[in-house]
N, CA, C and O atoms as a GROMACS GRO file, in nm:
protein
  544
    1UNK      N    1   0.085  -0.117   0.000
    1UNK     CA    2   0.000   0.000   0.000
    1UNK      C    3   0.090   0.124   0.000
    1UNK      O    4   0.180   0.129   0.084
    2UNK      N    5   0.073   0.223  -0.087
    2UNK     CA    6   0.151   0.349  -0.111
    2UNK      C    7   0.086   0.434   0.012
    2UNK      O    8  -0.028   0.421   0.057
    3UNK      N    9   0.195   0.530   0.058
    3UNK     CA   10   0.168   0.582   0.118
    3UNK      C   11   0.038   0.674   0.090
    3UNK      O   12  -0.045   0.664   0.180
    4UNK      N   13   0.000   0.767  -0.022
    4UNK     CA   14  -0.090   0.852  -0.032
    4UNK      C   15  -0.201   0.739  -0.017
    4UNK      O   16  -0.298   0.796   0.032
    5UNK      N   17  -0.230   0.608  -0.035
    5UNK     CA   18  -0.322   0.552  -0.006
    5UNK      C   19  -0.356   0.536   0.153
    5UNK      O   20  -0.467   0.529   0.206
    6UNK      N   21  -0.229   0.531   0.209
    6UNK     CA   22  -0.253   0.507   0.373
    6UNK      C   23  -0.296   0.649   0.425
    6UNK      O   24  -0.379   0.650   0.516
    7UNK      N   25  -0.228   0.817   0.356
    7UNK     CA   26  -0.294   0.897   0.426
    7UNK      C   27  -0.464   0.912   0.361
    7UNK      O   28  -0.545   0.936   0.451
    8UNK      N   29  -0.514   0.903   0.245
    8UNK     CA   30  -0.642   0.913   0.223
    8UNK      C   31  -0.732   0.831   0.346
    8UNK      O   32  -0.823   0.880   0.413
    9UNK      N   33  -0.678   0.695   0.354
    9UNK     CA   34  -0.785   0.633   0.460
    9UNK      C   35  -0.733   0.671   0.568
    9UNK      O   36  -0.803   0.640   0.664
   10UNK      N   37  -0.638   0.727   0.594
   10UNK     CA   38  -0.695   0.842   0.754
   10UNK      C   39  -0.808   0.905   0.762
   10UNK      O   40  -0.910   0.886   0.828
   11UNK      N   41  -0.747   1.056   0.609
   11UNK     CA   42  -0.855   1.163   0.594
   11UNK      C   43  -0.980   1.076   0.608
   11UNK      O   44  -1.052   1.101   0.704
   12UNK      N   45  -1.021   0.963   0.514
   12UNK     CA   46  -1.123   0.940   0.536
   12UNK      C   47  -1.205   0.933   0.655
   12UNK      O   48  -1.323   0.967   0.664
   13UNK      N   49  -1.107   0.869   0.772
   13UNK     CA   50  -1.152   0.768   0.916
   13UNK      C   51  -1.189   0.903   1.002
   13UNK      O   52  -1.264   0.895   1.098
   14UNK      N   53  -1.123   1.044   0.955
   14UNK     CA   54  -1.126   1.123   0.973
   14UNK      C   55  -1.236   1.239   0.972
   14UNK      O   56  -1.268   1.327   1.051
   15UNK      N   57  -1.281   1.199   0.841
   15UNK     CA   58  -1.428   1.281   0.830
   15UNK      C   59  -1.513   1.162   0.854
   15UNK      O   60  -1.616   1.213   0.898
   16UNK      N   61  -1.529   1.062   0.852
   16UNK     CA   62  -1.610   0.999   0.956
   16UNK      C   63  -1.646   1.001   1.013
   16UNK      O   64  -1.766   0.974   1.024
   17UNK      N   65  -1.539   1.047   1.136
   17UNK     CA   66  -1.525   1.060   1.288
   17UNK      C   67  -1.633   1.202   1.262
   17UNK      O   68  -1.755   1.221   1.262
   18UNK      N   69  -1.553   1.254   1.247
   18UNK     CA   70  -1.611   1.430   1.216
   18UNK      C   71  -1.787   1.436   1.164
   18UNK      O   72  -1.861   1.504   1.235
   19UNK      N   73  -1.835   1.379   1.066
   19UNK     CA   74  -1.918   1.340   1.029
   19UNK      C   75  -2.064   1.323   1.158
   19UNK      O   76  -2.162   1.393   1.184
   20UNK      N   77  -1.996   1.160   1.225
   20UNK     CA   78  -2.070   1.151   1.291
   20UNK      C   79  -2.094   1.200   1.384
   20UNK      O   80  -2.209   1.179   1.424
   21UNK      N   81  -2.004   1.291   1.470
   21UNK     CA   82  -2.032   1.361   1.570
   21UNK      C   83  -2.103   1.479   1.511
   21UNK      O   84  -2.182   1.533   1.588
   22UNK      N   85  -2.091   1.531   1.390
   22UNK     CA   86  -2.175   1.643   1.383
   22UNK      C   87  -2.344   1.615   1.352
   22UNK      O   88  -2.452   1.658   1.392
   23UNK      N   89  -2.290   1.513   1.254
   23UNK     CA   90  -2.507   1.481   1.219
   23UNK      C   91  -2.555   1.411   1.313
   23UNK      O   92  -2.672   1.426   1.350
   24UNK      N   93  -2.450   1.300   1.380
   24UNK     CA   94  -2.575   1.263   1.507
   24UNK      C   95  -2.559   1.283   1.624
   24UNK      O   96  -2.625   1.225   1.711
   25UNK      N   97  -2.427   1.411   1.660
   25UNK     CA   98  -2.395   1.414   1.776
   25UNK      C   99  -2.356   1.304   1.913
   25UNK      O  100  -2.392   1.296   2.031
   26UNK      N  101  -2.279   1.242   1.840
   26UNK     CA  102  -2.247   1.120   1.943
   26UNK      C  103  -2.083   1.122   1.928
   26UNK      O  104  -2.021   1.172   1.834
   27UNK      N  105  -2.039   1.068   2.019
   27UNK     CA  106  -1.877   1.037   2.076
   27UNK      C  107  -1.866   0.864   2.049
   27UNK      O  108  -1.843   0.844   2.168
   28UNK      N  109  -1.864   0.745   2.000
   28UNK     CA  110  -1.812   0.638   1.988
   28UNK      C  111  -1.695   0.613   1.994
   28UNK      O  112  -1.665   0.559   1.888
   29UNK      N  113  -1.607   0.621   2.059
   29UNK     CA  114  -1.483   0.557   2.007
   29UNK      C  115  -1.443   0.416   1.971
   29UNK      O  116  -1.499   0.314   2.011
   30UNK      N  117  -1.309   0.425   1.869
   30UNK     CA  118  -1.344   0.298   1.802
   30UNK      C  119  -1.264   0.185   1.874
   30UNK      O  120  -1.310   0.072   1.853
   31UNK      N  121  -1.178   0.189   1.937
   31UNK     CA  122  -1.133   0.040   2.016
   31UNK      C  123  -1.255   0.059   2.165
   31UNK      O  124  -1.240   0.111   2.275
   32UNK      N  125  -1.378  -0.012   2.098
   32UNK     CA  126  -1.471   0.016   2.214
   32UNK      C  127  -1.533  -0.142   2.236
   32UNK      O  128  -1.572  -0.193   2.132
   33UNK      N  129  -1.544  -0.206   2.329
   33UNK     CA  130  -1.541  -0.353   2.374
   33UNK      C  131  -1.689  -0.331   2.394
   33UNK      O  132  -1.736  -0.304   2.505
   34UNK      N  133  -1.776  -0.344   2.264
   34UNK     CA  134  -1.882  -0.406   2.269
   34UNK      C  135  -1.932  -0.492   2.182
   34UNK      O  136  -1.870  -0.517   2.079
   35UNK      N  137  -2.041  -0.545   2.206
   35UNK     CA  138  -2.120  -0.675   2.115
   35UNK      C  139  -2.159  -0.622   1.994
   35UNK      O  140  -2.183  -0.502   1.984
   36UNK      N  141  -2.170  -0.722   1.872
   36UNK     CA  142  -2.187  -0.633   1.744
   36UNK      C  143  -2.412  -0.668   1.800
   36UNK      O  144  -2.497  -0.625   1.722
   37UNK      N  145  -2.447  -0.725   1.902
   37UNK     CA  146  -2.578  -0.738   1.922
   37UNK      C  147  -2.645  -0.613   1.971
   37UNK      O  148  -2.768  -0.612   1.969
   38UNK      N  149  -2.578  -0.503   2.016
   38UNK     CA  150  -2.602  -0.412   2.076
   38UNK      C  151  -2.674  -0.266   1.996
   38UNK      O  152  -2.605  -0.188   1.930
   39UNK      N  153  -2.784  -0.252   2.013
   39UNK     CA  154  -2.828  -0.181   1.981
   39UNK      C  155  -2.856  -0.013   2.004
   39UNK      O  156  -2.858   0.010   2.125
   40UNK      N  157  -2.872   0.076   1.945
   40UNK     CA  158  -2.883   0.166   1.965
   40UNK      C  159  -2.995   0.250   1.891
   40UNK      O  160  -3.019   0.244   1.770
   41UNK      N  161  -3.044   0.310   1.961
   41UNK     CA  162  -3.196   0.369   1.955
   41UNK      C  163  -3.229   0.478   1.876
   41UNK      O  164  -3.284   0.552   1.957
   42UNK      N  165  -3.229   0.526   1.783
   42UNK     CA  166  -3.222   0.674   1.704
   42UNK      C  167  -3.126   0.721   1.698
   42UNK      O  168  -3.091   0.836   1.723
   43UNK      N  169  -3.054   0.605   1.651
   43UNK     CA  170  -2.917   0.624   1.540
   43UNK      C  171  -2.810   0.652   1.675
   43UNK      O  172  -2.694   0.686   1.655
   44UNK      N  173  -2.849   0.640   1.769
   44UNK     CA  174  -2.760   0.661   1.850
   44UNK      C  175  -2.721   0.829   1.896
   44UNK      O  176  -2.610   0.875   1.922
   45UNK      N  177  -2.828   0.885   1.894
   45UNK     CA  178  -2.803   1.062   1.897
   45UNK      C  179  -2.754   1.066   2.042
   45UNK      O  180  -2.805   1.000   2.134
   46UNK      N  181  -2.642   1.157   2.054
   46UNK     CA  182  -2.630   1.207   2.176
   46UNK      C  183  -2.554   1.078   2.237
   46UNK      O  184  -2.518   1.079   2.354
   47UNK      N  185  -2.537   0.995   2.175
   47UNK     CA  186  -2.480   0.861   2.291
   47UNK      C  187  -2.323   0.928   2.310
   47UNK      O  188  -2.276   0.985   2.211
   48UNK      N  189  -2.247   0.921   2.426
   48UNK     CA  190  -2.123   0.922   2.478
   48UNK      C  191  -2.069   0.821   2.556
   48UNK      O  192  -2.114   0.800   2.669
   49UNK      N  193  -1.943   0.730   2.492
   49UNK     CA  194  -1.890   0.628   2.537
   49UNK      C  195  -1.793   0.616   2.543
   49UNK      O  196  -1.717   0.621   2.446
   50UNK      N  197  -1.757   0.594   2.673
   50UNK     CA  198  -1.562   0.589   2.698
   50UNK      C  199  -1.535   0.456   2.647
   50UNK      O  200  -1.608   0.358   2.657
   51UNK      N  201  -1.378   0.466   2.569
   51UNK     CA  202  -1.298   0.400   2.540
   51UNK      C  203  -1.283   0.253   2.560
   51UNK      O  204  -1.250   0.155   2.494
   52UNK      N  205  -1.331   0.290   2.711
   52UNK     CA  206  -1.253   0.193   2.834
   52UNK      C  207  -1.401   0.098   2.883
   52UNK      O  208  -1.388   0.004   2.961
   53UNK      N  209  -1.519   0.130   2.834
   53UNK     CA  210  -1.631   0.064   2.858
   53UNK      C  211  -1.659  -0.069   2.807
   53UNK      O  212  -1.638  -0.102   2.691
   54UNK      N  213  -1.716  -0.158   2.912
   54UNK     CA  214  -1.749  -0.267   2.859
   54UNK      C  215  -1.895  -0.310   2.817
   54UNK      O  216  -1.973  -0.305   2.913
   55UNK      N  217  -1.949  -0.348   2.702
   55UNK     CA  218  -2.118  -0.324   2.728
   55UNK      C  219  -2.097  -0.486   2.645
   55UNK      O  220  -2.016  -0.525   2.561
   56UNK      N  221  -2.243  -0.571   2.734
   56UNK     CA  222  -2.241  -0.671   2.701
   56UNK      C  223  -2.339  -0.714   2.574
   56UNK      O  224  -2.362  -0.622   2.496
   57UNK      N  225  -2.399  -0.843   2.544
   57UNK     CA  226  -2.465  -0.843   2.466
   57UNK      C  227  -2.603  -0.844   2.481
   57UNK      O  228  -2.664  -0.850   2.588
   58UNK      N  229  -2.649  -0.838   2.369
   58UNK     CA  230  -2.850  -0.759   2.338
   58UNK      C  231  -2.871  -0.665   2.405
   58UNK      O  232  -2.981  -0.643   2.457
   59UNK      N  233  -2.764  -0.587   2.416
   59UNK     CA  234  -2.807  -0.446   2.504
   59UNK      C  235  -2.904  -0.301   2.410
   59UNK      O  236  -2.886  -0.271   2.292
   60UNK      N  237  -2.995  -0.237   2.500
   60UNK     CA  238  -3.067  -0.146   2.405
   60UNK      C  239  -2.992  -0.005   2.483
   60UNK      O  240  -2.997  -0.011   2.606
   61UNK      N  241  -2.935   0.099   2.433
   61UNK     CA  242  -2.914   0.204   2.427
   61UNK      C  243  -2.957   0.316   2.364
   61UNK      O  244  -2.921   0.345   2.249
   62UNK      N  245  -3.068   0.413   2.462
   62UNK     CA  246  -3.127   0.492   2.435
   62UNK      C  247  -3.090   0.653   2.388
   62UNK      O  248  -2.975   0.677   2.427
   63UNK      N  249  -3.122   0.718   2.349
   63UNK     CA  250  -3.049   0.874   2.276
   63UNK      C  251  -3.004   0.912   2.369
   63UNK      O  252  -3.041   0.855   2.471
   64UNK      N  253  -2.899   1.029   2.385
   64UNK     CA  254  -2.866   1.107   2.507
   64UNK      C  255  -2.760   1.072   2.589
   64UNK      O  256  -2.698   1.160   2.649
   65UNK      N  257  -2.720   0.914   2.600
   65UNK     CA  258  -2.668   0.858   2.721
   65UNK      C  259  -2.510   0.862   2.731
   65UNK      O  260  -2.440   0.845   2.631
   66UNK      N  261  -2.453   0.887   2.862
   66UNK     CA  262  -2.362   0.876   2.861
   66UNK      C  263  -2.245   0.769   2.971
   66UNK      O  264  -2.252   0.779   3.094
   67UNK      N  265  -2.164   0.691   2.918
   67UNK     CA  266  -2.140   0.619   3.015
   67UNK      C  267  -2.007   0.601   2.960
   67UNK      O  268  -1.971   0.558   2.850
   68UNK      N  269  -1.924   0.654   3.087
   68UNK     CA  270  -1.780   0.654   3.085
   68UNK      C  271  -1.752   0.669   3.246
   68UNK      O  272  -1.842   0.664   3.330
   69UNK      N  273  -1.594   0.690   3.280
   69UNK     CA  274  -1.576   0.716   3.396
   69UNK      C  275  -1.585   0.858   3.495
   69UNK      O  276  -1.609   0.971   3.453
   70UNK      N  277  -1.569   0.832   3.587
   70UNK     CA  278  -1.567   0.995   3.701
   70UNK      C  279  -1.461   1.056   3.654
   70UNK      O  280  -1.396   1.006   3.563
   71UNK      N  281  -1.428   1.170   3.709
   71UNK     CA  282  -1.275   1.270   3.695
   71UNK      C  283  -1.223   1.264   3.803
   71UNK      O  284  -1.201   1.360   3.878
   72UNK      N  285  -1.193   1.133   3.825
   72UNK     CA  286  -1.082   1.147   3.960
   72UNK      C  287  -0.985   1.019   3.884
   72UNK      O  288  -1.034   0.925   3.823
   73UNK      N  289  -0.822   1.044   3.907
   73UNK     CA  290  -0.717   0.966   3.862
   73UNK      C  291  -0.731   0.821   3.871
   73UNK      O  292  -0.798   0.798   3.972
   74UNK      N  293  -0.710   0.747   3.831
   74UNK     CA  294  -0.689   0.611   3.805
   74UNK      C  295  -0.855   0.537   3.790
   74UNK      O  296  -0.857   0.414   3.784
   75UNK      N  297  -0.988   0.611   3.785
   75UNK     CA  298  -1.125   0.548   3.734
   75UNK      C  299  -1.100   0.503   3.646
   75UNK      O  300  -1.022   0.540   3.559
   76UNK      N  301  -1.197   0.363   3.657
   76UNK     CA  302  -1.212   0.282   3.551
   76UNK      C  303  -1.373   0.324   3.498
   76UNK      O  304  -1.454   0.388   3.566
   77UNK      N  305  -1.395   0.269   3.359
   77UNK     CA  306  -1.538   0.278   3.313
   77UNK      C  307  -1.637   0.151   3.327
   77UNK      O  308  -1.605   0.033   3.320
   78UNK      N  309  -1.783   0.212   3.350
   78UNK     CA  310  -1.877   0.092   3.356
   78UNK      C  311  -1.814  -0.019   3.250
   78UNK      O  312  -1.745  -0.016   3.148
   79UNK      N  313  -1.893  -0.146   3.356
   79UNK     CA  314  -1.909  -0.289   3.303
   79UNK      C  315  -2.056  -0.295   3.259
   79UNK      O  316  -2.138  -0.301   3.350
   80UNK      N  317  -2.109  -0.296   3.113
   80UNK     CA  318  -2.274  -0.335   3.127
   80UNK      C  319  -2.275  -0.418   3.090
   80UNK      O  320  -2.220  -0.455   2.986
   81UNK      N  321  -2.385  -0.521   3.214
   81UNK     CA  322  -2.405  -0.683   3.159
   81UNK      C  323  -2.467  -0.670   3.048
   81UNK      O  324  -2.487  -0.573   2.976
   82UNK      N  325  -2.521  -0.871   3.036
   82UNK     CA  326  -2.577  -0.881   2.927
   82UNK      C  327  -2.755  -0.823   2.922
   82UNK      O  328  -2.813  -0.792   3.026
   83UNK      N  329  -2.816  -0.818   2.800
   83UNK     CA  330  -2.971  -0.750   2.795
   83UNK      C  331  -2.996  -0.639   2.870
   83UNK      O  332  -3.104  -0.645   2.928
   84UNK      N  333  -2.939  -0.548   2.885
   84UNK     CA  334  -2.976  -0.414   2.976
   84UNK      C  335  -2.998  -0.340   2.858
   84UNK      O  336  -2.956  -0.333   2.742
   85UNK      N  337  -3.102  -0.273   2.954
   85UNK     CA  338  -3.179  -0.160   2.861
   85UNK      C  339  -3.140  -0.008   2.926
   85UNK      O  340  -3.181   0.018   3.039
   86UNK      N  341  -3.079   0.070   2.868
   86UNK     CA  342  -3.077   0.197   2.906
   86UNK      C  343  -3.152   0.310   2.854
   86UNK      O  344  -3.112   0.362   2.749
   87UNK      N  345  -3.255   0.356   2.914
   87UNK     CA  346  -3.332   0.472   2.814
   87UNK      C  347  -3.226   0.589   2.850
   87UNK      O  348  -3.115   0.591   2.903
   88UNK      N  349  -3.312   0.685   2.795
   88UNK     CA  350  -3.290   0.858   2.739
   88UNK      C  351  -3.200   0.912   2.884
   88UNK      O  352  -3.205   0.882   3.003
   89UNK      N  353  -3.122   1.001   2.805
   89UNK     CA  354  -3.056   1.100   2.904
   89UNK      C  355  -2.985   1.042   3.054
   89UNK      O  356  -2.976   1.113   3.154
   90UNK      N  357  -2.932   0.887   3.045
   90UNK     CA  358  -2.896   0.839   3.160
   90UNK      C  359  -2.734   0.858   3.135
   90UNK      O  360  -2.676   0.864   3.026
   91UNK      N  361  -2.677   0.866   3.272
   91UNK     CA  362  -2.518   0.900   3.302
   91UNK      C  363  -2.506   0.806   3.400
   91UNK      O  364  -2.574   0.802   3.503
   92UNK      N  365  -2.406   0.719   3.364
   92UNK     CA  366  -2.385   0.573   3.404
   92UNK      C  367  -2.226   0.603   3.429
   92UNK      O  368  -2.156   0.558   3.338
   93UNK      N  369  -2.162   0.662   3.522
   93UNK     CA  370  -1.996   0.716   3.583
   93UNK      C  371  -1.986   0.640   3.660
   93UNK      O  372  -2.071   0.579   3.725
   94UNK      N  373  -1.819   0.634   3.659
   94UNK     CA  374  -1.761   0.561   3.738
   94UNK      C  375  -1.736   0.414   3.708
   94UNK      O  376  -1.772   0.369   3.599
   95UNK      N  377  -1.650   0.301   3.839
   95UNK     CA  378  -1.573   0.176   3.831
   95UNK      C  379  -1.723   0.133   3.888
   95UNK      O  380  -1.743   0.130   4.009
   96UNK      N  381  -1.806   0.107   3.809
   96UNK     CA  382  -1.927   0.022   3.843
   96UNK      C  383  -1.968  -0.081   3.746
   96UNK      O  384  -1.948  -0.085   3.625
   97UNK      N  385  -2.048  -0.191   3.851
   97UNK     CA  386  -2.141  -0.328   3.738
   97UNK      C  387  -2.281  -0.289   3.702
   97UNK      O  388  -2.371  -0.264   3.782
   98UNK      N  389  -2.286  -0.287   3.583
   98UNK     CA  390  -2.467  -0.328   3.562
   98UNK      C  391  -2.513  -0.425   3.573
   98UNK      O  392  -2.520  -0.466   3.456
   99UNK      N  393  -2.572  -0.530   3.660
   99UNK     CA  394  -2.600  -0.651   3.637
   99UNK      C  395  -2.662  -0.695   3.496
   99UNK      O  396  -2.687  -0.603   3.419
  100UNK      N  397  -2.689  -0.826   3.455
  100UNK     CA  398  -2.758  -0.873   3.366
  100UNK      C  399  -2.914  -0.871   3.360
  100UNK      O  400  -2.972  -0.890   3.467
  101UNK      N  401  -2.979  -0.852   3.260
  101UNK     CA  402  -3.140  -0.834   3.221
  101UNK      C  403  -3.156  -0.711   3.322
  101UNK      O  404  -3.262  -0.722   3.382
  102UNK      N  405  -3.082  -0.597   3.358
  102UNK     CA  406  -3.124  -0.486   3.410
  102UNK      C  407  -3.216  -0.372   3.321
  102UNK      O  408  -3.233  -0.369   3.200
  103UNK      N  409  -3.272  -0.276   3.431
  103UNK     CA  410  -3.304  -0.165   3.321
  103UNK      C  411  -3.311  -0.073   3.408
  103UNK      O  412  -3.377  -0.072   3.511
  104UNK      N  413  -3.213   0.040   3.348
  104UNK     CA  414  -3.204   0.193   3.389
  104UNK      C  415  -3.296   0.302   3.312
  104UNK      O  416  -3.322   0.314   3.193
  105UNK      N  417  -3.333   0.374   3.421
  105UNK     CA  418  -3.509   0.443   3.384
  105UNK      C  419  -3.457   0.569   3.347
  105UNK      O  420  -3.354   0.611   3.400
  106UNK      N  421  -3.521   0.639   3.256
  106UNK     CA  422  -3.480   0.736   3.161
  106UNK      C  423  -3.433   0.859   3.294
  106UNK      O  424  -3.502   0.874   3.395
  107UNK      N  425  -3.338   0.917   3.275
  107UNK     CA  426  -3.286   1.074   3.341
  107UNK      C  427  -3.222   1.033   3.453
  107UNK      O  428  -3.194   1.109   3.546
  108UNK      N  429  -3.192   0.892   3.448
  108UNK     CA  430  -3.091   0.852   3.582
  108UNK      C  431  -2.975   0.899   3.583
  108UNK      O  432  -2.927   0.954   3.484
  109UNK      N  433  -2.878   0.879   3.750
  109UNK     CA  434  -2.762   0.890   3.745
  109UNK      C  435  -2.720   0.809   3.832
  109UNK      O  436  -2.736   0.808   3.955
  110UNK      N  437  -2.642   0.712   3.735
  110UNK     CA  438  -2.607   0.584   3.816
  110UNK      C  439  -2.446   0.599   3.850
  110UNK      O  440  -2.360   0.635   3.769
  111UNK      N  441  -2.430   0.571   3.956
  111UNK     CA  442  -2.324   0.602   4.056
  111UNK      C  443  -2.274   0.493   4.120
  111UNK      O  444  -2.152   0.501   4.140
  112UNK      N  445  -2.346   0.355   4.175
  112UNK     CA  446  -2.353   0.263   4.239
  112UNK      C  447  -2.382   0.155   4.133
  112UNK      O  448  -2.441   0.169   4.026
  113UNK      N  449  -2.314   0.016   4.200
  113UNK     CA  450  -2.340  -0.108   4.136
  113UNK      C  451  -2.514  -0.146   4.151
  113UNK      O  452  -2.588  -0.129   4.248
  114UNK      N  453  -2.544  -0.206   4.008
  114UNK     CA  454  -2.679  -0.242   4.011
  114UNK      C  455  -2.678  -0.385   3.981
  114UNK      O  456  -2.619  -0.437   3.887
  115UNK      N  457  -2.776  -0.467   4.106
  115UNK     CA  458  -2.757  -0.608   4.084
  115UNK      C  459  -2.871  -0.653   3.928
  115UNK      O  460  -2.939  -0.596   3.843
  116UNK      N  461  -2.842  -0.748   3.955
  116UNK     CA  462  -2.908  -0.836   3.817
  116UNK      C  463  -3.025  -0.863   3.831
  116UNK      O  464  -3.067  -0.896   3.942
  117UNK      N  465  -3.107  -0.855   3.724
  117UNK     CA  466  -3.307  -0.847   3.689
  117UNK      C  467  -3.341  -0.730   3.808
  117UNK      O  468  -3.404  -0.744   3.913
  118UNK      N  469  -3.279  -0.613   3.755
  118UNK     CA  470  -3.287  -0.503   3.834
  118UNK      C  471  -3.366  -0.414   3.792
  118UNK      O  472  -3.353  -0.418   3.670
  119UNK      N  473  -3.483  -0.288   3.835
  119UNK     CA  474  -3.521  -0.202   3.779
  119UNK      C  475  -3.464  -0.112   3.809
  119UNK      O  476  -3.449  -0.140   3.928
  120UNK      N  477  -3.377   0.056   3.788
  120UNK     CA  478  -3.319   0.114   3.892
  120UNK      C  479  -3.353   0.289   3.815
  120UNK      O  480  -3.357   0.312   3.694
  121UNK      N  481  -3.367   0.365   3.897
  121UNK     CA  482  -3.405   0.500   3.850
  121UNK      C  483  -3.401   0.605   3.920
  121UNK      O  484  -3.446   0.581   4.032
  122UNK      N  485  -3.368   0.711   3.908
  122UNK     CA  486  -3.317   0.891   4.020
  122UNK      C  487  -3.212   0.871   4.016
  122UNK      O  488  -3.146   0.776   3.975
  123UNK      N  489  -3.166   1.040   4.099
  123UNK     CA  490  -3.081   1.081   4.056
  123UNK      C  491  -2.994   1.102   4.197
  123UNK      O  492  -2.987   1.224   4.213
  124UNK      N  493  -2.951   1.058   4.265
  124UNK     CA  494  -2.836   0.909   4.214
  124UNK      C  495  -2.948   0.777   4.232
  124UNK      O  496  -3.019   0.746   4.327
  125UNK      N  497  -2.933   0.729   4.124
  125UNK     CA  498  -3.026   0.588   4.088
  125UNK      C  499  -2.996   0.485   4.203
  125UNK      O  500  -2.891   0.472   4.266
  126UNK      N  501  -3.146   0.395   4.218
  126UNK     CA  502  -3.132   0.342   4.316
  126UNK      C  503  -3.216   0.239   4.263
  126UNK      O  504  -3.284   0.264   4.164
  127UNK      N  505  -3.220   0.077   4.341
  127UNK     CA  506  -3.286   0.024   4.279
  127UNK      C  507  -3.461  -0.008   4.324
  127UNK      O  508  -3.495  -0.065   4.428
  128UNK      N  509  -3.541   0.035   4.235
  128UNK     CA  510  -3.649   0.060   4.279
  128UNK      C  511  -3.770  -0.104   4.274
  128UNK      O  512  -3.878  -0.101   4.332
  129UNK      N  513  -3.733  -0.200   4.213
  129UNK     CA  514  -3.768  -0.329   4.194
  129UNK      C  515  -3.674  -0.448   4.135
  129UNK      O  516  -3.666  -0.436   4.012
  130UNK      N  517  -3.626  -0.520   4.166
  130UNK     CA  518  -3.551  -0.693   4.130
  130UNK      C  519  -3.642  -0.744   4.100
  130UNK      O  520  -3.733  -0.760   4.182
  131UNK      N  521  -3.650  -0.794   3.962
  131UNK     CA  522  -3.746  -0.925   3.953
  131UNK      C  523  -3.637  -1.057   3.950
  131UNK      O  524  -3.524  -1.070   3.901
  132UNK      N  525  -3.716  -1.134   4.018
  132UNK     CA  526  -3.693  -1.266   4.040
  132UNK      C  527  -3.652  -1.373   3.902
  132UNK      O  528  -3.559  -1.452   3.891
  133UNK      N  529  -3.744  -1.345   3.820
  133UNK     CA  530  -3.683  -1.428   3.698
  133UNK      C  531  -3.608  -1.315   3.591
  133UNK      O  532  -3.600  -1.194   3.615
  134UNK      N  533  -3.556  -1.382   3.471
  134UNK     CA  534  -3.518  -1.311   3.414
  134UNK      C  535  -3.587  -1.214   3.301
  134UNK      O  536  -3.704  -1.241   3.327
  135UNK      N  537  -3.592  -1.148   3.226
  135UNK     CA  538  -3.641  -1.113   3.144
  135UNK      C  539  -3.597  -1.122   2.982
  135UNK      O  540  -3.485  -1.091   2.941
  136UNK      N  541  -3.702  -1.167   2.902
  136UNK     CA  542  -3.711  -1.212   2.805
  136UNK      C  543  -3.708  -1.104   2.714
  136UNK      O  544  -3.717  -1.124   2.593
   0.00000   0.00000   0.00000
């Protein structure tokens, strides 16, 4: 591969990048450890995702959301299990777990670990119902 070919597919990766943050307003970065099952909700507007995040599989991700770490030195970023649903405008900070088949309720701020077949919602989110089986 000639070099002017290796800088074009920069420029390209470049207005990409550029691209998508302007028409759909979202932050993705690309060494990002998630499932290709993972969905995202209206194109993904507004979504913000650290680097360093882990999101598991059949997950639904709602517009708005952001989930990366706190601003204090050495934070790590959320773990989201598998099937969690995150609606609108939730901020998911900090070295925390989402359990599996969870769901975080739109305008949360999750701060704390949330166990598994969890419902959890406010601001700092709390968990407001566990169901017992899982969800389908």
């Amino acid at each position: 591969m000639r070099v002017y070919d290796i800088y074009l597919k920069y420029k390209k990766l470049q207005m990409y990048k550029k691209f998508n943050i302007n028409k759909y307003m979202c932050d993705i970065e690309n060494p990002l450890n998630i499932d290709s099952t993972c969905r995202f909700i209206h194109k993904g507007i507004g979504v913000i995702i650290a680097p360093s995040c882990k999101i598991g599989k059949h997950c639904t991700i709602y517009q708005y959301t952001t989930i990366g770490g706190r601003d204090t030195p050495g934070d790590k970023a959320p773990v989201i299990g598998n099937n969690v649903t995150i609606y609108s405008y939730c901020c998911i900070l900090g070295n925390i777990y989402i359990g599996d088949n969870s769901i975080i309720g739109a305008y949360s701020l999750v701060l704390d670990n949330i166990p598994e077949n969890s419902i959890a919602y406010g601001i700092p989110a709390r968990v407001i119902k566990k169901n017992e089986g899982t969800v389908e």
